[in-house]
N, C-alpha and C positions, 0 to 999 in steps of 0.2 A: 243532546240533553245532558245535564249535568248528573254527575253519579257522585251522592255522598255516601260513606260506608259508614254505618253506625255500630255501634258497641253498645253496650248496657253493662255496667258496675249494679249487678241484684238482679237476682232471678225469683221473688215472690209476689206475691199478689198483685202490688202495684205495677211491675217491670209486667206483668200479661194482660194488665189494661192499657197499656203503652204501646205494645205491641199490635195490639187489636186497631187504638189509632192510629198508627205509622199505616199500617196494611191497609186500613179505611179510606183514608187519603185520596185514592186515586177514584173513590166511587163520589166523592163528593166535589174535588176540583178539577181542574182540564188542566192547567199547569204547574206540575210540581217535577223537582226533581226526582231522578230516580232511586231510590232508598235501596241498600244495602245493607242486607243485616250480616255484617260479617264476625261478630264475637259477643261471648257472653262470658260473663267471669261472676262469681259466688265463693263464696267462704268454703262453701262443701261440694268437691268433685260432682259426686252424685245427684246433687239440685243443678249445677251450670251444665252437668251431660244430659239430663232429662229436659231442662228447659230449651237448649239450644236444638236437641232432634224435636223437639214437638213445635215449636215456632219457626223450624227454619233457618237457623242462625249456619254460616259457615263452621266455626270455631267454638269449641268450650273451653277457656282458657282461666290459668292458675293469676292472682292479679299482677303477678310480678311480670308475666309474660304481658298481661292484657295492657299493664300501660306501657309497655316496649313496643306495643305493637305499632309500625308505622303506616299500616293502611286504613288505620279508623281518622275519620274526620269529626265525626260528632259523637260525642259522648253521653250517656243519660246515667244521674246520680241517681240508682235508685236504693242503696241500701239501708241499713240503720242508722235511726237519727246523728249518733254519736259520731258516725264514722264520717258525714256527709264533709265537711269544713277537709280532711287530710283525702280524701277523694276529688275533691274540689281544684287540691291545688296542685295534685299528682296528673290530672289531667291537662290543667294548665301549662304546665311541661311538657305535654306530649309535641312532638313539632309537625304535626300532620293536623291536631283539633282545629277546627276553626266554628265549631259551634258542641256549647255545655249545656244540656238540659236539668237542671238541680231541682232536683225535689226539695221540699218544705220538711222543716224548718232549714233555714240555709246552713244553720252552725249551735255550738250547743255553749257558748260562751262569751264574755266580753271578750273576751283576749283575742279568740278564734273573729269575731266579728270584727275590732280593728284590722288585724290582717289580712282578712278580706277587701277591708277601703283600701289597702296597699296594695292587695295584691290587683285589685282591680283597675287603679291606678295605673300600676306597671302594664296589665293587658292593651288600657287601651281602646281602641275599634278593631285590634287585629282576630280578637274572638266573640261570636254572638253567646249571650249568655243570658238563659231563660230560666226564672222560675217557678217551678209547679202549683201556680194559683190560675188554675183554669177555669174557676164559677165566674173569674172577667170575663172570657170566653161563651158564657151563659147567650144565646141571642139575646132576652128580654133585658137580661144583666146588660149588655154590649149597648143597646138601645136606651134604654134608659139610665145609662151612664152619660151619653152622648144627650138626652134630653135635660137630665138635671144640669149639666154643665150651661145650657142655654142661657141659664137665667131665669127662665121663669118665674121658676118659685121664689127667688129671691132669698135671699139671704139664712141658715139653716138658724135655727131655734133650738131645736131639739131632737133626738135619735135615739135607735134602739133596733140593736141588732142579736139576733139568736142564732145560732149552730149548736144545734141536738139531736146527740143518740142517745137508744137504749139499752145497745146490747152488751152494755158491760154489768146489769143488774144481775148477769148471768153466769154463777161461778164456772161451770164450764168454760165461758167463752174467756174468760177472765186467766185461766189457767192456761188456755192457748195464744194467749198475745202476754206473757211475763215480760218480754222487752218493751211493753208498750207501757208498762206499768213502772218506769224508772221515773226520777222525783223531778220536777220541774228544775230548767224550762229544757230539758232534753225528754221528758215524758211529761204524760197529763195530757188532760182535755184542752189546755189555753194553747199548747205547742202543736197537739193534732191535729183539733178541729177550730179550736181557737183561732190559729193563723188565717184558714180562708177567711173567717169572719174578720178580723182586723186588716187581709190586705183588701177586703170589699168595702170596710171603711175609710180606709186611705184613700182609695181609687173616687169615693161621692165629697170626701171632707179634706184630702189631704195631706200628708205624710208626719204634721211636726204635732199631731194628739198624743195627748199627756195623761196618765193614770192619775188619780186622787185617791182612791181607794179601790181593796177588792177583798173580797168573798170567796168562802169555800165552802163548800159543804159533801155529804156522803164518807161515811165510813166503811168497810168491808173487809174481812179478814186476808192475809195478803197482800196489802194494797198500803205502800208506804204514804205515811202521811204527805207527803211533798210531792207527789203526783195525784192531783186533783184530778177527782172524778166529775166535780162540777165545778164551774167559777165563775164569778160577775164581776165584772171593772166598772170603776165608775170615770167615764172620760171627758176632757174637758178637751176643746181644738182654740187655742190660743188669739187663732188671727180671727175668726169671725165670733169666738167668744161664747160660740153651738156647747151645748153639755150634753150626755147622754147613758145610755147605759151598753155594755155589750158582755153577752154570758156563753160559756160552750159547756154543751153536757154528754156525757158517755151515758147516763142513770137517767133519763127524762124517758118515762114506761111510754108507750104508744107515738112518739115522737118522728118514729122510722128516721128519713136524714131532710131535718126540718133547715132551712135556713130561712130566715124572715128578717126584711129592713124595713123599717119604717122612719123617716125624714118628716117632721114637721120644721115650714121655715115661712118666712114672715110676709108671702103671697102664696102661701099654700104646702101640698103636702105630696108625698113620694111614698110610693111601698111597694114590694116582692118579698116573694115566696115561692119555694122550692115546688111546694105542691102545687101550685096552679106556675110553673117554668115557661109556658107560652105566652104569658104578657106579663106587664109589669101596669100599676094603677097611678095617677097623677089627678090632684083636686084645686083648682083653684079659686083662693078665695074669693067668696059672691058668685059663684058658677052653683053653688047647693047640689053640685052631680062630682059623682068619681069618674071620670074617662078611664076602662079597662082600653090598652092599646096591646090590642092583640098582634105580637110578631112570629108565633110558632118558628121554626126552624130555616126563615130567613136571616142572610147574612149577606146582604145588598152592598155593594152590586154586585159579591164576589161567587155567589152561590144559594141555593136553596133549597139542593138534594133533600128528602125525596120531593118535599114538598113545601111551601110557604106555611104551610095552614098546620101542618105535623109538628104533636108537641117535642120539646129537644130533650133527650136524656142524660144525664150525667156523662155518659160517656161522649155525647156530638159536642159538648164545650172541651173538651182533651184532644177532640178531633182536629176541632177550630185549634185549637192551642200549638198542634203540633205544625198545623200549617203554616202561624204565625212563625214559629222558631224555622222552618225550613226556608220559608220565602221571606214573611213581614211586608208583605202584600197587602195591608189591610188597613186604608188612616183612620177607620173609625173604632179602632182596637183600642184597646189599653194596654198595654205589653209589662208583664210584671217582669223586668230587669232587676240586676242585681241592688241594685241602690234601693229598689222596691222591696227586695226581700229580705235586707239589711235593714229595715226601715220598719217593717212588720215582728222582726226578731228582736228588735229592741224594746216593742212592747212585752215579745211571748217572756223574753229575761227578766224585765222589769216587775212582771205580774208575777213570780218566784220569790222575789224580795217583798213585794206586798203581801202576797199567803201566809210567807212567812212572818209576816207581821201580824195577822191575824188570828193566823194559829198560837201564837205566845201569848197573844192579849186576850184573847176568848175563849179558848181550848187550853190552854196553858202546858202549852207543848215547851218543853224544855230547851233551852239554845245548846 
């Protein structure tokens, strides 16, 4: 059996939902490699020593040691947004890596974003490189990604896509995430929450969507203007000429973690949502019915732990995701690769230059 030893650059939140998938792994497929979690490295002694005895890691290591290390083969970015792009390419050097797991946003600049077509360029196929847009990994999302692409409905019209929270209306919770409150597009709702919703639009419409306009709204003490607590693009997709709208919110009261697609196109219609994540709904026109296509927590042919019928949770699309990064077993996948996440970061940048255009013209925010 194959033994890959992994590492993790970030020991908070998101690095222990990662962990919880890696471990999960083996309850869901029959053939995977055997994972090693051999190091963990953090900014702060005391977070990478507490995280590595309580997950299990061999190693808590300082980063200088963690990217010398030559027994890790795969890597997971998981730290601050800022830092991800110089962690990216620290890894890249390692000569043992042979797969990168990047969390979202992949880089916090154009300049950083060029260097990455370079440096990816120079990679090659000698390293797998996976980014952290796992709502592809959704079954219902996985399925009815593979359904629109059919054809059916023919050609798109029109869309509208939402990703909302609410728990930043909460100064408390506001004063616990200060790094999450940096100004666009290395902070904000567009670079957050925004990204899964723009790489779930790429994945139904396409990569080459273009902004026209966008919107900001919510003010709150603390909270620099250029980190958007809410925002709406207005986008145009060039080749089939589809318009639409896509908005992410931190401040939408009662919204819990809403994502909602909705696709009208010119033999019918396409939609999902988080809240009902066991099927996605398809209408075709002169049909005057919705077909709900219920997939609960199948992932044919490759599995269907515990059951086909059981709805999936946030956390069984990270699961699937992680799978895909270990094996890539799966042709009915959408695999968000780097070009993918290069490709969604050009929007999260672009929508910083728009706000700020916004804010001057409406708000009369000062340049």
């Amino acid at each position: 059996m194959q033994k890959i030893h992994v590492g993790f650059i970030g020991a908070g939140g998101i690095a222990q939902a990662h962990v919880y998938a890696i471990e999960a792994l083996k309850f869901y497929y029959n053939e995977i490699p055997e994972i090693i979690l051999e190091s963990v490295s953090s900014a702060r002694p005391e977070s990478r020593e507490r995280f590595a005895q309580k997950y299990g890691f061999r190693e808590a290591q300082s980063q200088e040691a963690f990217f010398a290390n030559p027994k890790l083969n795969a890597v997971f970015i998981l730290g601050p947004n800022k830092v991800h792009f110089e962690h990216f390419e620290k890894a890249l050097k390692m000569p043992g890596v042979r797969y990168i797991y990047l969390e979202k946003p992949v880089c916090s600049s154009l300049k950083e974003e060029q260097k990455m077509k370079e440096l990816l360029a120079e990679a090659g196929s000698s390293v797998k490189i996976q980014v952290g847009f796992q709502y592809l990994q959704t079954s219902a999302v996985r399925e009815g990604l593979n359904f629109w692409k059919s054809g059916a409905l023919g050609k798109p019209v029109h869309f509208d896509l939402k990703y909302y929270h609410g728990d930043y209306l909460h100064e408390e919770y506001r004063k616990k995430r200060v790094t999450r409150l940096t100004p666009a597009p290395d902070g904000g709702a567009m670079a957050d929450l925004g990204s899964h919703g723009i790489s779930l639009l790429m994945a139904f419409m396409g990569e080459e969507i273009q902004i026209t306009s966008a919107l900001q709204a919510g003010d709150f003490e603390g909270v620099p203007a250029g980190s958007d607590l809410f925002s709406s693009l207005s986008l145009f997709e060039p080749q089939t000429g589809a318009v639409g709208n896509m908005s992410a919110s931190r401040i939408s009261s009662g919204s819990g973690d809403l994502v909602h697609l909705e696709i009208y196109a010119e033999k019918g219609a396409f939609r999902y949502s988080s809240q009902h994540s066991e099927y996605y709904e398809y209408y075709l026109e002169g049909s005057n019915q919705w077909v709900k296509q219920i997939v609960g927590s199948h992932y044919k042919p490759i599995t269907s732990f515990p059951s086909g019928h059981v709805p999936p949770g946030w956390l069984r699309s990270l699961v699937h995701a992680h799978y895909l990064f270990f094996s890539g077993d799966d042709a009915a996948a959408n695999i968000a690769d780097l070009r993918h996440g290069l490709a969604v970061q050009r929007i999260v940048r672009e929508t910083a230059d728009h706000l700020s255009t916004f804010r001057k013209k409406f708000k009369n925010e000062q340049a």
